[in-house]
C-alpha positions in Angstrom: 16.7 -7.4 -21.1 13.6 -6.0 -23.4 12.4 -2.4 -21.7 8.9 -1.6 -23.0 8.5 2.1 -23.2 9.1 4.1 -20.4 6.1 5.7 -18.4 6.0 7.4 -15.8 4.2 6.3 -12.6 3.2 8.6 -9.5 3.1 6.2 -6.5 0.9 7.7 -3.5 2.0 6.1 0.2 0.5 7.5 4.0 2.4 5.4 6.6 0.2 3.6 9.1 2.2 0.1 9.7 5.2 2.3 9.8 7.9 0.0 8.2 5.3 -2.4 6.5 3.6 0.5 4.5 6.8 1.9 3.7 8.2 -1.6 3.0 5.4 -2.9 0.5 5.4 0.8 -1.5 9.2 1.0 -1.7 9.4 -3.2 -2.9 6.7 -2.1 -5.1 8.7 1.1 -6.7 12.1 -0.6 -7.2 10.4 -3.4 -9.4 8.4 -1.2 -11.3 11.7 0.8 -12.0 14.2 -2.4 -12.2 12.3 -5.1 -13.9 10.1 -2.9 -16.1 11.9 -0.2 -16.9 9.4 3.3 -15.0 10.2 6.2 -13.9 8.4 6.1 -10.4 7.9 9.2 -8.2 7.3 7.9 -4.4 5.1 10.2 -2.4 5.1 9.1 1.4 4.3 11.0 4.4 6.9 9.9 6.4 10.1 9.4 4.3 12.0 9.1 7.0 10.3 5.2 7.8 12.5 4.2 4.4 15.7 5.1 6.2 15.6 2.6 8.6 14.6 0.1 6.2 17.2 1.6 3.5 20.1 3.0 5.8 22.4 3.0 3.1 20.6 5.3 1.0 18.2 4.7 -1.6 20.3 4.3 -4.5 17.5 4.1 -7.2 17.9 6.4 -10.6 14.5 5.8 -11.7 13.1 6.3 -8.3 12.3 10.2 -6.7 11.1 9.7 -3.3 9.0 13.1 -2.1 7.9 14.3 0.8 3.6 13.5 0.5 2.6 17.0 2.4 1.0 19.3 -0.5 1.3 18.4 -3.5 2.8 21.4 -5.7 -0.1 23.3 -7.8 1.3 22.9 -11.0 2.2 19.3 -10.7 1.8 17.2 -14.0 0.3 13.7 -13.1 1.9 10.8 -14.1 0.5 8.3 -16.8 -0.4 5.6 -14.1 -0.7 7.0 -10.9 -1.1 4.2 -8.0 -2.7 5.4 -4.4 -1.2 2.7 -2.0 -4.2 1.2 0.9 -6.9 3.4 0.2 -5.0 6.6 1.0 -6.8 9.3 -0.6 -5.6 11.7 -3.4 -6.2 15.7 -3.1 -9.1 16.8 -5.2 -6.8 19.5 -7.0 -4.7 16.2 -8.2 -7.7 14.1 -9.2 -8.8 16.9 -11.5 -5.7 17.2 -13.2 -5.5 13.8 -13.7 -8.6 14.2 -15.7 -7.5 17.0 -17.6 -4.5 15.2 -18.8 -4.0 14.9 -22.3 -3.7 11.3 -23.2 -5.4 9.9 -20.0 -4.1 8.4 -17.0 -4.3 4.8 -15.5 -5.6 5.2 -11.8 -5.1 2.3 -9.5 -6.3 1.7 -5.8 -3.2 -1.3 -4.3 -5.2 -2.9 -1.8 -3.9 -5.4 1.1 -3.2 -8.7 0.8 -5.7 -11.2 1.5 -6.5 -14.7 0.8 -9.7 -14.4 1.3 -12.2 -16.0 -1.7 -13.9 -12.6 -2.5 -10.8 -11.2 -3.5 -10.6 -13.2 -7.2 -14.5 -11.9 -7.7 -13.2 -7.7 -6.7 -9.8 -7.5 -8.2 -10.0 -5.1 -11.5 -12.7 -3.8 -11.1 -13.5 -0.3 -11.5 -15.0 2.7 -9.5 -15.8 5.9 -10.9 -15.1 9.2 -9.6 -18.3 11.2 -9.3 -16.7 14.6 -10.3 -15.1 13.7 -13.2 -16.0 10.1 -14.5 -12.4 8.8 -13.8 -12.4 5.5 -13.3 -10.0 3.8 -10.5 -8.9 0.3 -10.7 -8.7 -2.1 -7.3 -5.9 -3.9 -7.7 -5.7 -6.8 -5.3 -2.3 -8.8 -4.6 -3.1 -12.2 -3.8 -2.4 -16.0 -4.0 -4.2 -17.0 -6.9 -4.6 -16.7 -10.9 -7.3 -14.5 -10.6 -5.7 -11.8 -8.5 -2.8 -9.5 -9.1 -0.3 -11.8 -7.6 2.8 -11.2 -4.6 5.2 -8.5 -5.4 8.8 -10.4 -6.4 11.3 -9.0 -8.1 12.6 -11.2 -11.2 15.7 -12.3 -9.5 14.6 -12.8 -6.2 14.6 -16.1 -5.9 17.7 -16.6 -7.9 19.1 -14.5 -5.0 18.2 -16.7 -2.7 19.4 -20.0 -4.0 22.7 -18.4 -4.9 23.0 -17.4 -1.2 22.0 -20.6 0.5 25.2 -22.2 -1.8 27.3 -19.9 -0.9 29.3 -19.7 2.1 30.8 -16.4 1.7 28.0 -14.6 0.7 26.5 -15.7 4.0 29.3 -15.4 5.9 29.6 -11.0 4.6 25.8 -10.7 6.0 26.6 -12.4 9.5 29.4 -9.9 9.7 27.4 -7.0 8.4 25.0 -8.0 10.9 26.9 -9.0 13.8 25.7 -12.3 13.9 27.3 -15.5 14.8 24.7 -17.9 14.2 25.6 -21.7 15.8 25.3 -24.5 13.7 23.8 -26.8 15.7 20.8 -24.4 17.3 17.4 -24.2 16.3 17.3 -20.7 14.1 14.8 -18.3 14.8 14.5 -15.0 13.4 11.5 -13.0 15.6 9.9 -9.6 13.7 5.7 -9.2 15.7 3.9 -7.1 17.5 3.5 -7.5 21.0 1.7 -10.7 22.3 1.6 -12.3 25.8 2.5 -15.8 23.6 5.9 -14.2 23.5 6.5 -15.2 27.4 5.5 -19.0 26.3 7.9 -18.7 23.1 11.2 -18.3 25.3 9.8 -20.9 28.0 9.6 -23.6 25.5 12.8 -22.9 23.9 14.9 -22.3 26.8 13.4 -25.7 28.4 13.8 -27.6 25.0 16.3 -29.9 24.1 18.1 -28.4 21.8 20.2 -25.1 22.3 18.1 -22.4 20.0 19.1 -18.8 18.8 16.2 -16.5 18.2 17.5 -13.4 16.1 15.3 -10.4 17.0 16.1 -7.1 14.7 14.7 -3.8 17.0 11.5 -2.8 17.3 8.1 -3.5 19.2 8.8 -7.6 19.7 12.3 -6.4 21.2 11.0 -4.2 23.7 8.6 -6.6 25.1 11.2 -9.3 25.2 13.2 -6.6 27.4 9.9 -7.0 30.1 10.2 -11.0 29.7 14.3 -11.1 30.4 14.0 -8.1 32.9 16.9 -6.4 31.5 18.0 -3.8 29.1 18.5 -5.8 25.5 20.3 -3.7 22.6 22.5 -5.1 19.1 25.3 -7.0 20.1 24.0 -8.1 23.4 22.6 -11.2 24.8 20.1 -12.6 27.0 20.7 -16.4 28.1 17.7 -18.2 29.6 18.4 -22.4 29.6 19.1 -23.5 26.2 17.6 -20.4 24.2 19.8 -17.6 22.9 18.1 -14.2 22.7 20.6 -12.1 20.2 19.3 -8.5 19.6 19.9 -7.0 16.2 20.2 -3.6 14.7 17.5 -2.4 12.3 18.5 -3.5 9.0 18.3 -3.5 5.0 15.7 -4.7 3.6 17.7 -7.0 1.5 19.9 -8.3 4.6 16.7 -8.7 6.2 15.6 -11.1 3.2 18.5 -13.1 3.5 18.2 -13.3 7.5 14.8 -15.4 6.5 16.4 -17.1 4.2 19.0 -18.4 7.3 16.3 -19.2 9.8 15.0 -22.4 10.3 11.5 -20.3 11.5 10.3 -16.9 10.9 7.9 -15.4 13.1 6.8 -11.9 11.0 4.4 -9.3 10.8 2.3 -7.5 9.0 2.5 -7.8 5.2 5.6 -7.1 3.8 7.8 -9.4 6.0 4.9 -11.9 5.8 5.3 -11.7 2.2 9.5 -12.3 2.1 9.1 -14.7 4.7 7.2 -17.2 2.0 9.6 -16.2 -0.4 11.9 -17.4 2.1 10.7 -20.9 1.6 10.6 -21.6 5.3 8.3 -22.3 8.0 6.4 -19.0 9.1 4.4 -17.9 12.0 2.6 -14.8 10.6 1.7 -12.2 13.8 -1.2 -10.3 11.3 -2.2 -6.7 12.1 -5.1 -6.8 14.4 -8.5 -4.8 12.8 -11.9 -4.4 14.7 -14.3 -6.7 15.2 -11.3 -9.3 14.8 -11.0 -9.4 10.9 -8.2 -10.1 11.0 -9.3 -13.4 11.8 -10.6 -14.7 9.1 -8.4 -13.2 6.5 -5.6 -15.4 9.0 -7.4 -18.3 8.8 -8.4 -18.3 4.6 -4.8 -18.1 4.5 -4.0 -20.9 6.5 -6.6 -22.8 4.3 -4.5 -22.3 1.4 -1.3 -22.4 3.0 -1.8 -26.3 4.5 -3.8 -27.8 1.4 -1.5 -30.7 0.9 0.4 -30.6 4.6 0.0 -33.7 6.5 -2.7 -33.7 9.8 -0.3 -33.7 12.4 1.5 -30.7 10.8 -1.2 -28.6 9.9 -2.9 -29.2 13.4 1.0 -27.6 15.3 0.7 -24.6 12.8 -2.6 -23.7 13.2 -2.5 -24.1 16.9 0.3 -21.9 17.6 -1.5 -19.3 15.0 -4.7 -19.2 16.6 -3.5 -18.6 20.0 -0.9 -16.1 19.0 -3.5 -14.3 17.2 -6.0 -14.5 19.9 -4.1 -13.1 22.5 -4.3 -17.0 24.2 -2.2 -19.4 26.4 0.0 -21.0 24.7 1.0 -24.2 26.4 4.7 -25.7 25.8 3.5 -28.5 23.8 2.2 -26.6 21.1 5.3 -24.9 20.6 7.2 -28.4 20.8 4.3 -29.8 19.0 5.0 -27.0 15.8 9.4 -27.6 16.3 8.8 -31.1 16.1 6.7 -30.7 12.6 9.9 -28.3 11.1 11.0 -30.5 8.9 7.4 -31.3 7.7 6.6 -27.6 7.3 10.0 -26.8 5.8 9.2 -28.8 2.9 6.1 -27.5 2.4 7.1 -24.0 2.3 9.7 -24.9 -0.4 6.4 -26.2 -2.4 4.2 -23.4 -1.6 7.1 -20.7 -2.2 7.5 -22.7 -6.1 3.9 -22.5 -6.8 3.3 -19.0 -5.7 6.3 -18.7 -8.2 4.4 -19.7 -11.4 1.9 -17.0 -10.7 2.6 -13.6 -12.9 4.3 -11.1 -10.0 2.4 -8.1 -8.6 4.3 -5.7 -10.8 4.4 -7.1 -13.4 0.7 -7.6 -13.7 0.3 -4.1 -12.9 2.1 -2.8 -15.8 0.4 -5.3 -18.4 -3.0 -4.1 -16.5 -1.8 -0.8 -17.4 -0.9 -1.4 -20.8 -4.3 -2.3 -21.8 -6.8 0.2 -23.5 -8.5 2.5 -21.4 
């Protein structure tokens, strides 16, 4: 593969999501240091969030994770320096930025959204006040005219490669201690709380078919514990009818792609799982981070509008009903979650549409580097 020339990239993370933040800047450094050739130094405030997302160890050559406390005073800025979600840069940096001979490429990485005023803000510029530099929004996105999803090139070659192959599956399951059953409905389960959660295990463990919902540790675990009434950790089980509740350890990020690309539904958080879990070509519930004023609203709902262009009536109406309530903190009656089973097949073939056409779209990184390539 063809390197361009190697530049060096300062990448600027503060934790608020926990693992998502992490998640997204980490996904973000490996491709600009894997597919593209950078040298990436990855300031984060709470390093230790990547080492339950990377327990083996981070393994990256081209990637220096740092502690983000102070920044050292004589630290020479990188040629593109990226501030992840708005987090703010120290003044002393900023100004050596500007004193930097040859110039450096500032970027702000914004959050995903689908919303239509994205296209019309992406690129543009802001400048700082003090010293005329300007910063760059950069907006990942699900059109042309934003900087894309963040995929790495072989991504989805991984994928299919993994679905055909039996043993590769088979070394996760044991790596994972699962033992999924062929013939149950496959759930994997990564949210924040919600009361919808008690109405999720009452409609699967009344349903016809037996159902194994896969839930790695975390906040949705815990409030399952309050639902069962009893102690749940890795390698335990919790039997209620015909549902299966099967606890799992905190995992790889990359075992954790390949768990969504098992399940037969993914119900995810956030925005990096939300973001693997369409990669994942499969049917999604996404659980988005609540913001004042419910915001988070409508950026759930210009999703959906681009997510069931194309999906038949009775489809669309199952997903968007289980969404809304989930969202809303509503009830949640049995027969919208039968309603939203019932359409899997339906939704499953969507996703493998909507996964492919996100595909033709230029990847995050990659668009960042070209961005960054161009005259200042």
């Amino acid at each position: 593969m063809h390197v361009a020339a190697r530049i060096d990239c300062d990448l600027f993370c503060r934790v608020i999501d926990n693992f998502g933040d992490a998640g997204v800047c980490w996904r973000l450094a490996r491709a600009l240091a894997r597919d593209h050739g950078w040298r990436v130094r990855l300031w984060m405030d709470m390093p230790e969030a990547l080492a339950r997302i990377k327990p083996a160890g981070l393994n990256e050559p081209d990637i220096d994770l740092r502690h983000w406390t102070t920044l050292p005073a004589d630290l020479e800025p990188a040629d593109c320096v990226i501030e992840a979600f708005a987090c703010e840069l120290p003044r002393s940096y900023i100004d050596a930025m500007a004193a930097r001979a040859g110039g450096t490429r500032w970027f702000n990485l914004e959050y995903l959204s689908a919303e239509d005023w994205v296209e019309g803000c992406h690129g543009l510029a802001s400048r700082d006040p003090a010293t005329g530099l300007a910063k760059h929004f950069f907006f990942p996105g699900f059109t042309a005219r934003t900087g894309g999803l963040l995929r790495e090139r072989d991504l989805l070659a991984r994928r299919d490669a993994w679905r055909a192959d039996a043993a590769l599956q088979q070394a996760i399951f044991a790596r994972l201690g699962m033992q999924p059953d062929p013939a149950a409905l496959q759930l994997t389960l990564f949210s924040y709380e919600s009361p919808a959660l008690v109405s999720l295990v009452d409609a699967l463990a009344g349903g016809d078919r037996p159902a194994q919902l896969w839930v790695p540790e975390g906040r949705a675990l815990t409030a399952l514990e309050q639902i069962c009434g009893q102690p749940l950790a890795p390698g335990e089980a919790c039997q209620r009818g015909a549902l299966d509740i099967r606890p799992l350890h905190f995992m790889d990020q990359d075992d954790y792609d390949a768990l969504l690309w098992h399940a037969d539904l993914n119900i995810v958080r956030g925005e990096d799982s939300f973001v693997r879990a369409q990669w994942a070509a499969r049917p999604l519930l996404w659980h988005i981070y609540r913001q004042q004023d419910d915001a988070h609203i409508a950026k759930l709902d210009a999703f959906l509008d681009r997510l069931c262009t194309g999906l038949g009536p009775g489809a669309t109406q199952a997903l968007r009903a289980v969404h809304a309530a989930w969202n809303r903190d509503l009830p949640l009656p049995a027969e919208s979650w039968h309603a939203l089973f019932a359409a899997l097949p339906a939704l499953r073939q969507h996703a493998e549409a909507w996964a492919a056409s996100l595909a033709r779209q230029s990847d995050l990184a990659s668009q960042l580097v070209s961005f960054n390539q161009t005259p200042i």
